[in-house]
Structures are given as C-alpha cells and as structure tokens.
N, C-alpha and C positions, 0 to 999 in steps of 0.2 A: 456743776456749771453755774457760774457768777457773774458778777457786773465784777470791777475794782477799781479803785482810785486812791493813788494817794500823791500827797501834797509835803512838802520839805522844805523849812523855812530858814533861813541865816542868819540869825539875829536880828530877826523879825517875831513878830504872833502870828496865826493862823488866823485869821479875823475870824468874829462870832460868827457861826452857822454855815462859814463856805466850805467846811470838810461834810454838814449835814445835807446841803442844799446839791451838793454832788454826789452825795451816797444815792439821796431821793431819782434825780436824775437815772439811775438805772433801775429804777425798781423792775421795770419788763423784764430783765435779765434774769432775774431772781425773788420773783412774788413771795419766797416761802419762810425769808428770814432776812435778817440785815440788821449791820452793827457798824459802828467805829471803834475810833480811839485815838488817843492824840499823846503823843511821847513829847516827852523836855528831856535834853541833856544837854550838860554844859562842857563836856571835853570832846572834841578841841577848842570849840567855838560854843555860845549860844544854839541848841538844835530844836525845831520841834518838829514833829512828825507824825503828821496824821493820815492815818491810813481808815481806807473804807470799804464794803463787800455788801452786796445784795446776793439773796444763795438759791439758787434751783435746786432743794434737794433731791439728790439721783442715792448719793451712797453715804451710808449712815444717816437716816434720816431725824435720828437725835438731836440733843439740842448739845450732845459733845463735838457736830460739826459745825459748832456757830464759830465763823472768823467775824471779823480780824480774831486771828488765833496764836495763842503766844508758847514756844519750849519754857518751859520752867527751867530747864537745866542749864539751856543756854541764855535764856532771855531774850529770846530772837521773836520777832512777831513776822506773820504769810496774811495775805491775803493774796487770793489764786480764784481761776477763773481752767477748768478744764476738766478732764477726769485723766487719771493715769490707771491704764489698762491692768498692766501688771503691781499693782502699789501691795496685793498680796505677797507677789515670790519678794517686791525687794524687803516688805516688811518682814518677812520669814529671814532671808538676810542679815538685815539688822538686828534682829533678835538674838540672832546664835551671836553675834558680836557684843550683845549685853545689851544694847535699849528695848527700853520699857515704854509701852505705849496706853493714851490713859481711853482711848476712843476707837473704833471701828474705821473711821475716813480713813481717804486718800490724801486730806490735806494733811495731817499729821506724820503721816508716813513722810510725803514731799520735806516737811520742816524738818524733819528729824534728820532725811536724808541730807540733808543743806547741812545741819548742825556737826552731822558727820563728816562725809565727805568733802563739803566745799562745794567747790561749782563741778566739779569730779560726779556730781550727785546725777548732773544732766545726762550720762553717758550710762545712765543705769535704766532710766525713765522708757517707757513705752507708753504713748499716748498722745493727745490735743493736749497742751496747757499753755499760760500767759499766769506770770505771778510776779510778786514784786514782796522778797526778803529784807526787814530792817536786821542788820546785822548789831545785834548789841555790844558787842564783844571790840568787833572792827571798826564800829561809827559809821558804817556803811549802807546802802539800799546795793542789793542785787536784784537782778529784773533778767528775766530770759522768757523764749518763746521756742514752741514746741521744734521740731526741725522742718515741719513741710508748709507751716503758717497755717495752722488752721485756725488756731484760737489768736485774734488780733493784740493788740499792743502799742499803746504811744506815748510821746513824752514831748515835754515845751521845758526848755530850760533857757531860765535867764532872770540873771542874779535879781536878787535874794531868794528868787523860790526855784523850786524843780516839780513837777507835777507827770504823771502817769495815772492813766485810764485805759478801760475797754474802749472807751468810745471820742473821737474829737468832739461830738458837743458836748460832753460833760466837760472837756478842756475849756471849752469856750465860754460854758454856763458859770465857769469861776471867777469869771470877768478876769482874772490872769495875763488872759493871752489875748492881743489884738486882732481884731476880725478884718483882719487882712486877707485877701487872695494870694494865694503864691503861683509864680508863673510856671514852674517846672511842674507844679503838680495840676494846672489848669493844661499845659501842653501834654502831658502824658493820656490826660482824660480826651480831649479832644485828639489825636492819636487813636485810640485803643474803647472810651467808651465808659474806661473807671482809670481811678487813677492809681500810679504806679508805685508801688512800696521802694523805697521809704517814703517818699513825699506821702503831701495830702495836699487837699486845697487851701490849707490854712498855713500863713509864712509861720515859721517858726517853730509850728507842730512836725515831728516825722514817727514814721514808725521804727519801730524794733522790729530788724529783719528774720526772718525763718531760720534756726538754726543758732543763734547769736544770743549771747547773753548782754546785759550792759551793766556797769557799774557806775554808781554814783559816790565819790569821795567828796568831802572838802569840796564841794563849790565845782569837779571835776566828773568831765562821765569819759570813759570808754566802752566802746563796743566791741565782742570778740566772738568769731566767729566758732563754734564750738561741733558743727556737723555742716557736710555739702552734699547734694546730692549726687553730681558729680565728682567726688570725690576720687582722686587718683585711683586709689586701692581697688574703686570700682569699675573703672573700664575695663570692656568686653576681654576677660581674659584669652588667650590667643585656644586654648582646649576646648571654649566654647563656640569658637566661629565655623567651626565646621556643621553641618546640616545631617550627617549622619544619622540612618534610623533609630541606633542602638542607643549615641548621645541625645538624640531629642526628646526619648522613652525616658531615658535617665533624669533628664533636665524636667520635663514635665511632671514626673512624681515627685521631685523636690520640690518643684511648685505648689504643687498640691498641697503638699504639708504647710507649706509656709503662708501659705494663700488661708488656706482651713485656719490653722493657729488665728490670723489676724481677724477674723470673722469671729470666734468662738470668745477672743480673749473681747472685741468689743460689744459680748452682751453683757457682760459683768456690772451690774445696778442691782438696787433696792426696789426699781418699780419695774414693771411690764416693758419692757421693748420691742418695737415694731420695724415693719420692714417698708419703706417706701416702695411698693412696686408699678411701675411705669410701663413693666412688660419688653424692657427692652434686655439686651443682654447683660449688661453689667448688674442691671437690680435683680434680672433674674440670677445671674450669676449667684448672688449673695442669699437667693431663696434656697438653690438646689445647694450648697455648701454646710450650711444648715442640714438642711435635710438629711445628706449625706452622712451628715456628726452625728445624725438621732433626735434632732430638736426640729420640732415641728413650727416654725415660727407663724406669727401674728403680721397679717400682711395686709395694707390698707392703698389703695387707689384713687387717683381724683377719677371722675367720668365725669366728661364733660355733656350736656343735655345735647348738644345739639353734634348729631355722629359725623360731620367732614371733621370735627377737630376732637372725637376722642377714638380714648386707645384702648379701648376696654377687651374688646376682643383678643389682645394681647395679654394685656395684667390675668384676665380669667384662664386662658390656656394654662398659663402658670399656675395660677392659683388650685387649677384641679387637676393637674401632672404632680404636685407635690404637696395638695390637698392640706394647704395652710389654710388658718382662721381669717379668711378674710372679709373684708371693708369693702365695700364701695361708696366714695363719697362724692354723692350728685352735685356738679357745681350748674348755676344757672349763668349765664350771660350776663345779667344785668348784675348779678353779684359782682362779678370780676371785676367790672366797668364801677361799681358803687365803690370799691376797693382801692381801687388807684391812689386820690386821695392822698389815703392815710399810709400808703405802702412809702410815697414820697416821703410824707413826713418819719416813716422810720426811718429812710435811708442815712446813716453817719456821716456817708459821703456819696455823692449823685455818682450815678449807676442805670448807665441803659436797661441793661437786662435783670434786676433786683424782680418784675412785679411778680411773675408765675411764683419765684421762691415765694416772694411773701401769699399767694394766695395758697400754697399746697403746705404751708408750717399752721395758717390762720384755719384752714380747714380740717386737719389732721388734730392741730389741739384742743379743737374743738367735739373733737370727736372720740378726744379722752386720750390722743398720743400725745405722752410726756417724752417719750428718748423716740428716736426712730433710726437705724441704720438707710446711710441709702447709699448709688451707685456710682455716686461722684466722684470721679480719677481715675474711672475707666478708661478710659481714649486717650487719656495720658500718659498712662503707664503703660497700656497692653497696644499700641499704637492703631487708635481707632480714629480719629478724624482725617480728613480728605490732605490735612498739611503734610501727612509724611510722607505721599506721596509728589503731593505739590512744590512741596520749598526743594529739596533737591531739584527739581527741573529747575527752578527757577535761579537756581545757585548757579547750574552748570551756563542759564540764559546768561546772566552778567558775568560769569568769568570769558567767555566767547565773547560779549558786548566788548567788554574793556580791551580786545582785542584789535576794534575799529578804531581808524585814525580820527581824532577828538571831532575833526571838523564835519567827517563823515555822520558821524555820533549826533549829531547837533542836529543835523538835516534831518535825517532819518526818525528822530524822538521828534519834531515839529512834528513831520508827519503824521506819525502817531497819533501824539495829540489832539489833531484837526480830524482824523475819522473816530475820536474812541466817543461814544455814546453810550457805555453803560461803565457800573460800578468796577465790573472785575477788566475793561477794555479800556479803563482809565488808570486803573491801581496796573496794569502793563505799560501804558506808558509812562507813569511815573518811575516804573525800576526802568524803562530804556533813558529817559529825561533827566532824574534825579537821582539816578542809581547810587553817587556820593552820597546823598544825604539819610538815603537808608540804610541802616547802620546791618541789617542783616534780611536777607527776602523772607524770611520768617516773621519780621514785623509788618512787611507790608503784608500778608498773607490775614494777619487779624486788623489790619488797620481800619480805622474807621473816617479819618479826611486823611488825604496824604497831604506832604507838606506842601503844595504849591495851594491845595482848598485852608490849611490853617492858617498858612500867610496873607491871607484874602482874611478870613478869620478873625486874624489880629494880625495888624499890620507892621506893628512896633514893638515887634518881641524885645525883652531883654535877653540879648548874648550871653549873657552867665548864668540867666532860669534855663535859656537854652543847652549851655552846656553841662549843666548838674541834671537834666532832662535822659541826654545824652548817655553820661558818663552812666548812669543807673543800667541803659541798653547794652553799651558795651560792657559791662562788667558781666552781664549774664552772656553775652557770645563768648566774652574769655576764661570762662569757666567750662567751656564745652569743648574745651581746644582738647584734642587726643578723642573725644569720641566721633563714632560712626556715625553719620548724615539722620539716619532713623534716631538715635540715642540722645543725635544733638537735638531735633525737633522735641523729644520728648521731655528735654530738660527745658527748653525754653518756652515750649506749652504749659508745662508745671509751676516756674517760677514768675511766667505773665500772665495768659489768659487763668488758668485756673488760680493762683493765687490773688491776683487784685478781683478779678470777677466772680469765677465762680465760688469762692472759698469765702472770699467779704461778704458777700449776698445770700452764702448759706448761714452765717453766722445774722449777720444784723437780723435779715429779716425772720428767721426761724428764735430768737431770742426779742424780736420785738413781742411774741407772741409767748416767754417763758417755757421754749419747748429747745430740745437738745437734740442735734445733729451729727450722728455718728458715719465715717466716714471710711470704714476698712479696705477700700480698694487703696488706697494713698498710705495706707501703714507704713513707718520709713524703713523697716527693716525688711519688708516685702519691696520694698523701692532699691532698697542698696541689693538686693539679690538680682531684680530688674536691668539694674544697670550692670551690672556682670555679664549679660548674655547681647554678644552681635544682634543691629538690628537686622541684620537676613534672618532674624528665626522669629521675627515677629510681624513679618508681613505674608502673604499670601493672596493670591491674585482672586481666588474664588470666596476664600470666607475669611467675615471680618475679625481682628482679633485675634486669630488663631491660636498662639498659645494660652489664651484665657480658654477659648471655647475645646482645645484638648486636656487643659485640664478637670475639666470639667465633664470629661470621658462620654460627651455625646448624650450627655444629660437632659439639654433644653430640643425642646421641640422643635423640627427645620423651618416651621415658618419665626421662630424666634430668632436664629442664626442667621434667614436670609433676607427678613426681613429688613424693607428701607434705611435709615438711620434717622429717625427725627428729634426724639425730644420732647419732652414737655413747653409747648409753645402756644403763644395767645395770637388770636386775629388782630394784630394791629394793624396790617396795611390796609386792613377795612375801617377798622374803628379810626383810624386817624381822617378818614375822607367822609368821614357818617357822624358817629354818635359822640367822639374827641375831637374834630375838626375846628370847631368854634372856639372851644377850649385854647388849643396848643396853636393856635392862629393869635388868638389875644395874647397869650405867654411871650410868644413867639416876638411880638411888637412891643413888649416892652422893656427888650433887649438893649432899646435908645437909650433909655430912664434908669435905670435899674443902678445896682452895685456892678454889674458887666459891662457898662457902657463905657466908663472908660480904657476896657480893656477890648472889646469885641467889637468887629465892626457892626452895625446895625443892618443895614441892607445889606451883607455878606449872608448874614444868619438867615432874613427872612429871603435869599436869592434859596439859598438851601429849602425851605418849605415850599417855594414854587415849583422848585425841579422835582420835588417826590410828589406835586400834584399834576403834574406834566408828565409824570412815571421816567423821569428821567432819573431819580436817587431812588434806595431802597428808604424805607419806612425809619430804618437804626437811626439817621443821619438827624433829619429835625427832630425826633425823639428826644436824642442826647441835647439838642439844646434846650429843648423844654423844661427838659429834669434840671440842667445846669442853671437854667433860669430860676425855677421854682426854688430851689436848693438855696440858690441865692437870697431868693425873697424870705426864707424862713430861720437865714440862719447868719446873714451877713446885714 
C-alpha cells in the first residue's frame, strides 16, 4: 500500500524539486520507504518522466520492494499503490512461462505481468490497486485502477505536462494545476455529500474510473473500460430466478466457497492482520468465515466511553462465539471532538461523513493495527440498506405520477410542497415537483439538497458543469438496463454511495494514518457471481441479508441477525448545537468572503444552519457546508 505520483514532460524539464516536493506530500501513505526517479528520452519527441512512491510495507518487507521499480528485461518502470491478493498463483503462472523474478513483492509480479501480457495482465489480477506503467519499449504511461475503485487515482493533463497521483492535493502542491473549483464536481458534492468520480472539485483534475485503464501517448490519453459490474455476461441468468429449496441450497454452498476464498485470499501479508469488528453482521460475517477456514483471527473494537453511543455489547458477543484475540479500544468524547480538526485537514476532497473513518484508522493504528479487514460492501452486494426496498416504490410512484395530465402534476406537487416539513416529506415532493430533473429515484434516495435547495445554493449554475454532472448519473442508470430493480439498486449503490463515499473515506483517511484497509465483501469476482443471482433471492421480509446470513449457516448469534442496523456513528446533532456550534456557525458566515462566495449564495447557506437549529434539516446538511468551506479555506 503506497502514495504515487508521477509527472511527464514535452519538451519541457521537470523543474528542480517538484517530483521530490510531491513524493514528500504523501509521506502518510507510506511512512516506511520512498523513492523517485526521473527518465529522459528523446524518440519521438523530447520526454522526461518522473515518477514517485512512498511505501506501506505489507508484503516483502525488503528493501527488494523499493519502487519506483524498474523490469531490467523490458525497461519498464511501476510505481503502484495496492496489494494484489493472488500475485502468488499469477507469479507461479508466469514462471512455468519462463520469467524469473529477482524479489518476493506483488509489485514485481504486477510489472512483469505488464511486460508480459500487455494490459491483458488486468484480467488476471485479483485485488485493490492504482498504478501508473512507463512503458519503455512503447514511449508510453499506462495507468489502471482496480475494477470496484478502491484504491483512488487521478490525472490533470494539459500541454506540456501530464501528471498522476493518489491524491488531488499532491496535484495541486505542484503548482501545475490551477486551483480552480469545477462546477460539476462542486454540484455532485452538494447532491450527494462527496463528489462524484470522475470529477473532483478541482477544474481540470478527473479521476480514473473503476475498471478502466488509461493510456498516455504523444501528448494523447485514452480511457478504456476493461471490467463492469454489470456487465452483460452477469445478469440474473434465467436458472437462477427461481426460489426453489434445492437451487437456493446449491446457490448458497457456492457462495460459501466464493465468499470464504475472498476472505482467506485477503490475509495474505508480511505483517499481522486484524479484523475491524463493529458487531454488526457483515464484520461479523468476516469473523465467523475465518473461523470457519481454522484461523482464529485478531479482532479489535472502538468502545465508545459513554454506553447511548457504543456497541460493545455486540463486537464482545462475537468476540467470545468465535473466541478471537480481541481489542477493545476506549475512545473518550473529547478525543473525537479534539479530532475533527485534522480529520479535515486529511480529507483529499470534502466529505460529510469521512470523521468516524478517520477516528477508527487513528485509533486502531495506534494500537498496533497495520492491515485490518473490515465489513465495507455489505449492504451493497448482499442488499442490506433500507434503498432496496425503497427505490422500487418510488420507481413504480413516478411511473403512475407521469400518468397525470401535466397541469394536474403542477397543482398537486405545489401542494406538496406547501405541507412537506421534513427532509424525507420534502425529497417526496421534489420526485412529485421535479421528477425530470431526477435522473433516477435512487438519487434522490441518497440525496443530500435536492435540486430546487442547490438552485437556491447557487444560483448561476453553468449548463454544461450541469450537464457533465448529469451525464456521469445517467451513464450509471444505463448500465443497469437488463437488470432486476434489487440488482439495479445494488449497482447504483456500489458505483455512488459506496464508491465516492464510503470507499474515498476508507482510503484517505485510514492511509492519513499509514494504515491499510482490506475490503473482502466487495471482492469483484464475488461481485460478478453476485450479480448472476435474481434479486428475489436476496431479500426476505424477516432477516436482513439473507443469503449472506445462510451462508453463513446460522453461525452468528440471533441478537446479531436481528439486531437494529446502525453503524458506526458520532453524536453530531448534539455536538453541532453544543460543543461545534460556535465553530461551524463562524465557518458557516464566511461563506460571503471566502473562495465559495462567488459561486454559493451566502444567506442560502447560513438559511440551511437556521433550519437544522430550528430542527427543521438533519445535522448532514450545514455539516457539508462547513467541510466545503474549510476545504476551501486550506486548499484553494
């Protein structure tokens, strides 16, 4: 696990110190080693090419895994930011086909695989990764990202340079790229809460999507999509829609396998691996799976001091059903609140809900966890939040809506409007009011303003940040076309909320802290079997989950199974009215002044901090302005 960055110049130099002053810039990522290097070639053109890496070391903890790292055979140089799970079976692979390898890593393996295969190499790969290949041979940079976007990735191209990092402000600390706002990515944030891949909030910067590789020629990039989640091949084939005892028996044991493999294959390190446990079913899931294989795992818990907000009583039932080594890590109050802060300042890019991650990586690595598996993609894949239930109703509401004569429509959404007094009686009538402008009721479903609160917001969108905003939403509904209503939530939960939120936020902040975040419920190859199976076989009216929980053959305890759904979560709607009140009140007012102001209205923003002191808005709402303010203040 790494930081990376590198820089491509066109008949240009690298100026003194801006490939070292970007290396620096990630040191969090990788406290344990870090290197450059900087290439000249002159065919076709003038090239230089400097590439950089800070390094977590997990596997091979030699100093044979120091990148930037170069094939002697090809002349190819990697620098890589991930682990690949299986880099064993493909290195055994390559061997019987004749390469010789000089070191233990997975980045070696990655290289050699490049050298061999081509971009063909992607299709062998099991694992997180982000890396970026100078191809010596071809004059080329090749750059891909793993298929479900766990490990990030981004680029700013414009002539004479090209630049790639983990991180947008290492893009920005190059002085390279103008610190600009872009509107599509300040509209997807305001939206949603973080902003939406490819954008960011920086013009010019996008990322590299989930699945895609890109190529950099001559002055030229292409992007090419290389895995989907939805991928054709994978919808519900018609043998699995049936609910049959005998097929569901069948379906569940090959779960099991596939489910087990991806847990087993992501302990594979040089150091200790731990288990995040939260007590709820998917962290438990990944305890008893373990178990199950023969490995007793190492399991660690925040406990919060004060018992309305912890879940200890949970994580320990677990803890002594499958009598793992465990942690308990006492957090205090005023820690959390002391925390804030700097959790900001790690954030890449603003992010409502980043702080709990940063304080459960801050207190975990502290406490000696360097790798930790945890439950993240549970509810995505095994369809556990309250949306798969929800957006179908609200599907079938606007196809029936669109039924009414336009004028009728018009009357009836005033209506609306004029009695909704809360968050989810106002996101109803915007699908009756603005049902156009929601590109699918699964957006409003995670939505954080809808559009008539962003147009208030900001008054003077630009139409074309609008429609590259847009165009990002519907490209994820048209990828869902052919599957079933369950199947389509669960791709459009994977590819929005969990990839800009939860997947950013386990990475920045779990790596502001040089600590590694293993992810085995999102496995892609547990994904593409996922998506073969109708979603009638993964709901059930009594227990959540349920083909996670029979796979699992009735392993966790029933108060684990029937337990609430909560989460790891902080008191803020208290702390914003108490001990952050004065704070995000001040933030909040310098909304007029700031780098925002000529983009956001000022008293639109602070009308939002009145209505959630008035208990009219949830706590998320002035939050995100806060962060977007601060963000701004530290980084524009």
């Amino acid at each position: 696990m790494c930081g990376i960055v590198g820089v491509i110049a066109r008949n240009h130099r690298i100026s003194s110190g801006l490939l070292e002053r970007a290396t620096t810039s990630l040191a969090h990522r990788g406290p344990d080693d870090s290197g450059t290097v900087i290439l000249r070639e002159t065919i076709p053109e003038l090239l230089e090419i400097g590439l950089g890496n800070t390094r977590l070391a997990i596997l091979d903890l030699s100093a044979l895994g120091h990148q930037p790292m170069q094939d002697k055979e090809t002349g190819n140089w990697i620098v890589y930011n991930g682990e690949i799970y299986n880099f064993r079976e493909v290195r055994q692979k390559l061997e019987k086909e004749g390469t010789r390898f000089a070191s233990h890593s997975d980045t070696e393996v990655l290289l050699k695989a490049y050298g061999h295969w081509g971009e063909r190499c992607l299709h062998e790969l099991r694992g997180m990764f982000a890396f970026g290949i100078w191809d010596a041979r071809r004059h080329r940079l090749f750059m891909a990202r793993d298929p479900m976007g766990i490990k990030p990735l981004y680029y700013h191209a414009a002539d004479p340079y090209f630049l790639f990092s983990s991180e947008v402000r290492t893009l920005l600390g190059t002085g390279l790229v103008p610190r600009r706002l872009d509107q599509s990515g300040l509209l997807t944030y305001l939206a949603f809460g973080s902003v939406s891949d490819p954008h960011t909030l920086i013009e010019g910067v996008k990322s590299v999507r989930p699945g895609h590789y890109l190529v950099w020629e001559q002055g030229q990039t292409r992007e090419v999509m290389y895995w989907d989640l939805a991928g054709e091949e994978r919808h519900a084939a018609p043998e699995l829609t049936s609910r049959a005892p005998r097929e569901r028996e069948k379906l569940v044991d090959e779960l099991r396998g596939v489910l087990g493999e991806a847990v087993r294959l992501q302990l594979v390190s040089d150091v200790p691996v731990g288990v995040f446990l939260s007590g709820g079913i998917d962290s438990s899931s990944l305890v008893a799976l373990l178990s199950q294989s023969g490995v007793r795992p190492r399991t660690f818990s925040l406990v919060f001091e004060d018992a309305a907000f912890s879940e200890a009583k949970y994580s320990r039932a677990i803890a002594e059903t499958f009598r793992t080594e465990h942690q308990e890590i006492v957090v205090l109050q005023q820690d959390l609140l002391d925390s804030i802060p700097a959790a900001i300042r790690a954030m890449d890019q603003p992010t409502f809900d980043g702080i709990n991650t940063y304080c459960v990586s801050r207190h975990a690595r502290a406490a000696g966890v360097k790798v930790a598996l945890s439950g993240l993609g549970g509810d995505e894949m095994f369809a556990g939040y309250p949306s798969f239930k929800t957006v179908p109703r609200m599907e079938r509401f606007t196809q029936r809506w669109a039924h009414f004569p336009r004028s009728s429509r018009a009357v009836l959404a005033a209506a609306f409007v004029r009695v909704a007094k809360t968050d989810r009686t106002r996101k109803l009538a915007a699908l009756a009011g603005n049902h156009e402008r929601i590109i699918h009721p699964y957006f409003l479903s995670r939505m954080l303003f809808t559009p008539c609160q962003r147009d208030r917001l900001v008054p003077a969108w630009d139409e074309g940040a609008v429609d590259r905003a847009n165009a990002t939403l519907r490209d994820s509904v048209s990828r869902t076309r052919g599957l079933d209503s369950v199947n389509q939530v669960s791709y459009l939960e994977s590819r929005c909320y969990m990839l800009n939120t939860l997947l950013r936020d386990a990475d920045v902040m779990s790596m502001a802290h040089g600590q590694e975040i293993r992810v085995p419920l999102i496995d892609h190859r547990l994904a593409e079997r996922l998506f073969a199976i109708a979603g009638c076989w993964k709901l059930d009216g009594d227990v959540p989950k349920p083909l996670l929980v029979e796979v699992l053959q009735s392993a966790l305890p029933a108060q684990i199974v029937r337990r609430k759904k909560r989460g790891f979560t902080l008191p803020f709607e208290l702390w914003l009215k108490d001990e952050l009140r004065s704070g995000v009140e001040t933030v909040i007012q310098k909304v007029s002044t700031g780098s925002l102001s000529s983009v956001l209205d000022s008293s639109a923003a602070h009308d939002v901090w009145t209505d959630f002191l008035e208990g009219k808005t949830s706590w998320s709402r002035p939050w995100a302005i806060y962060v977007l303010q601060r963000w701004c203040e530290l980084h524009l």
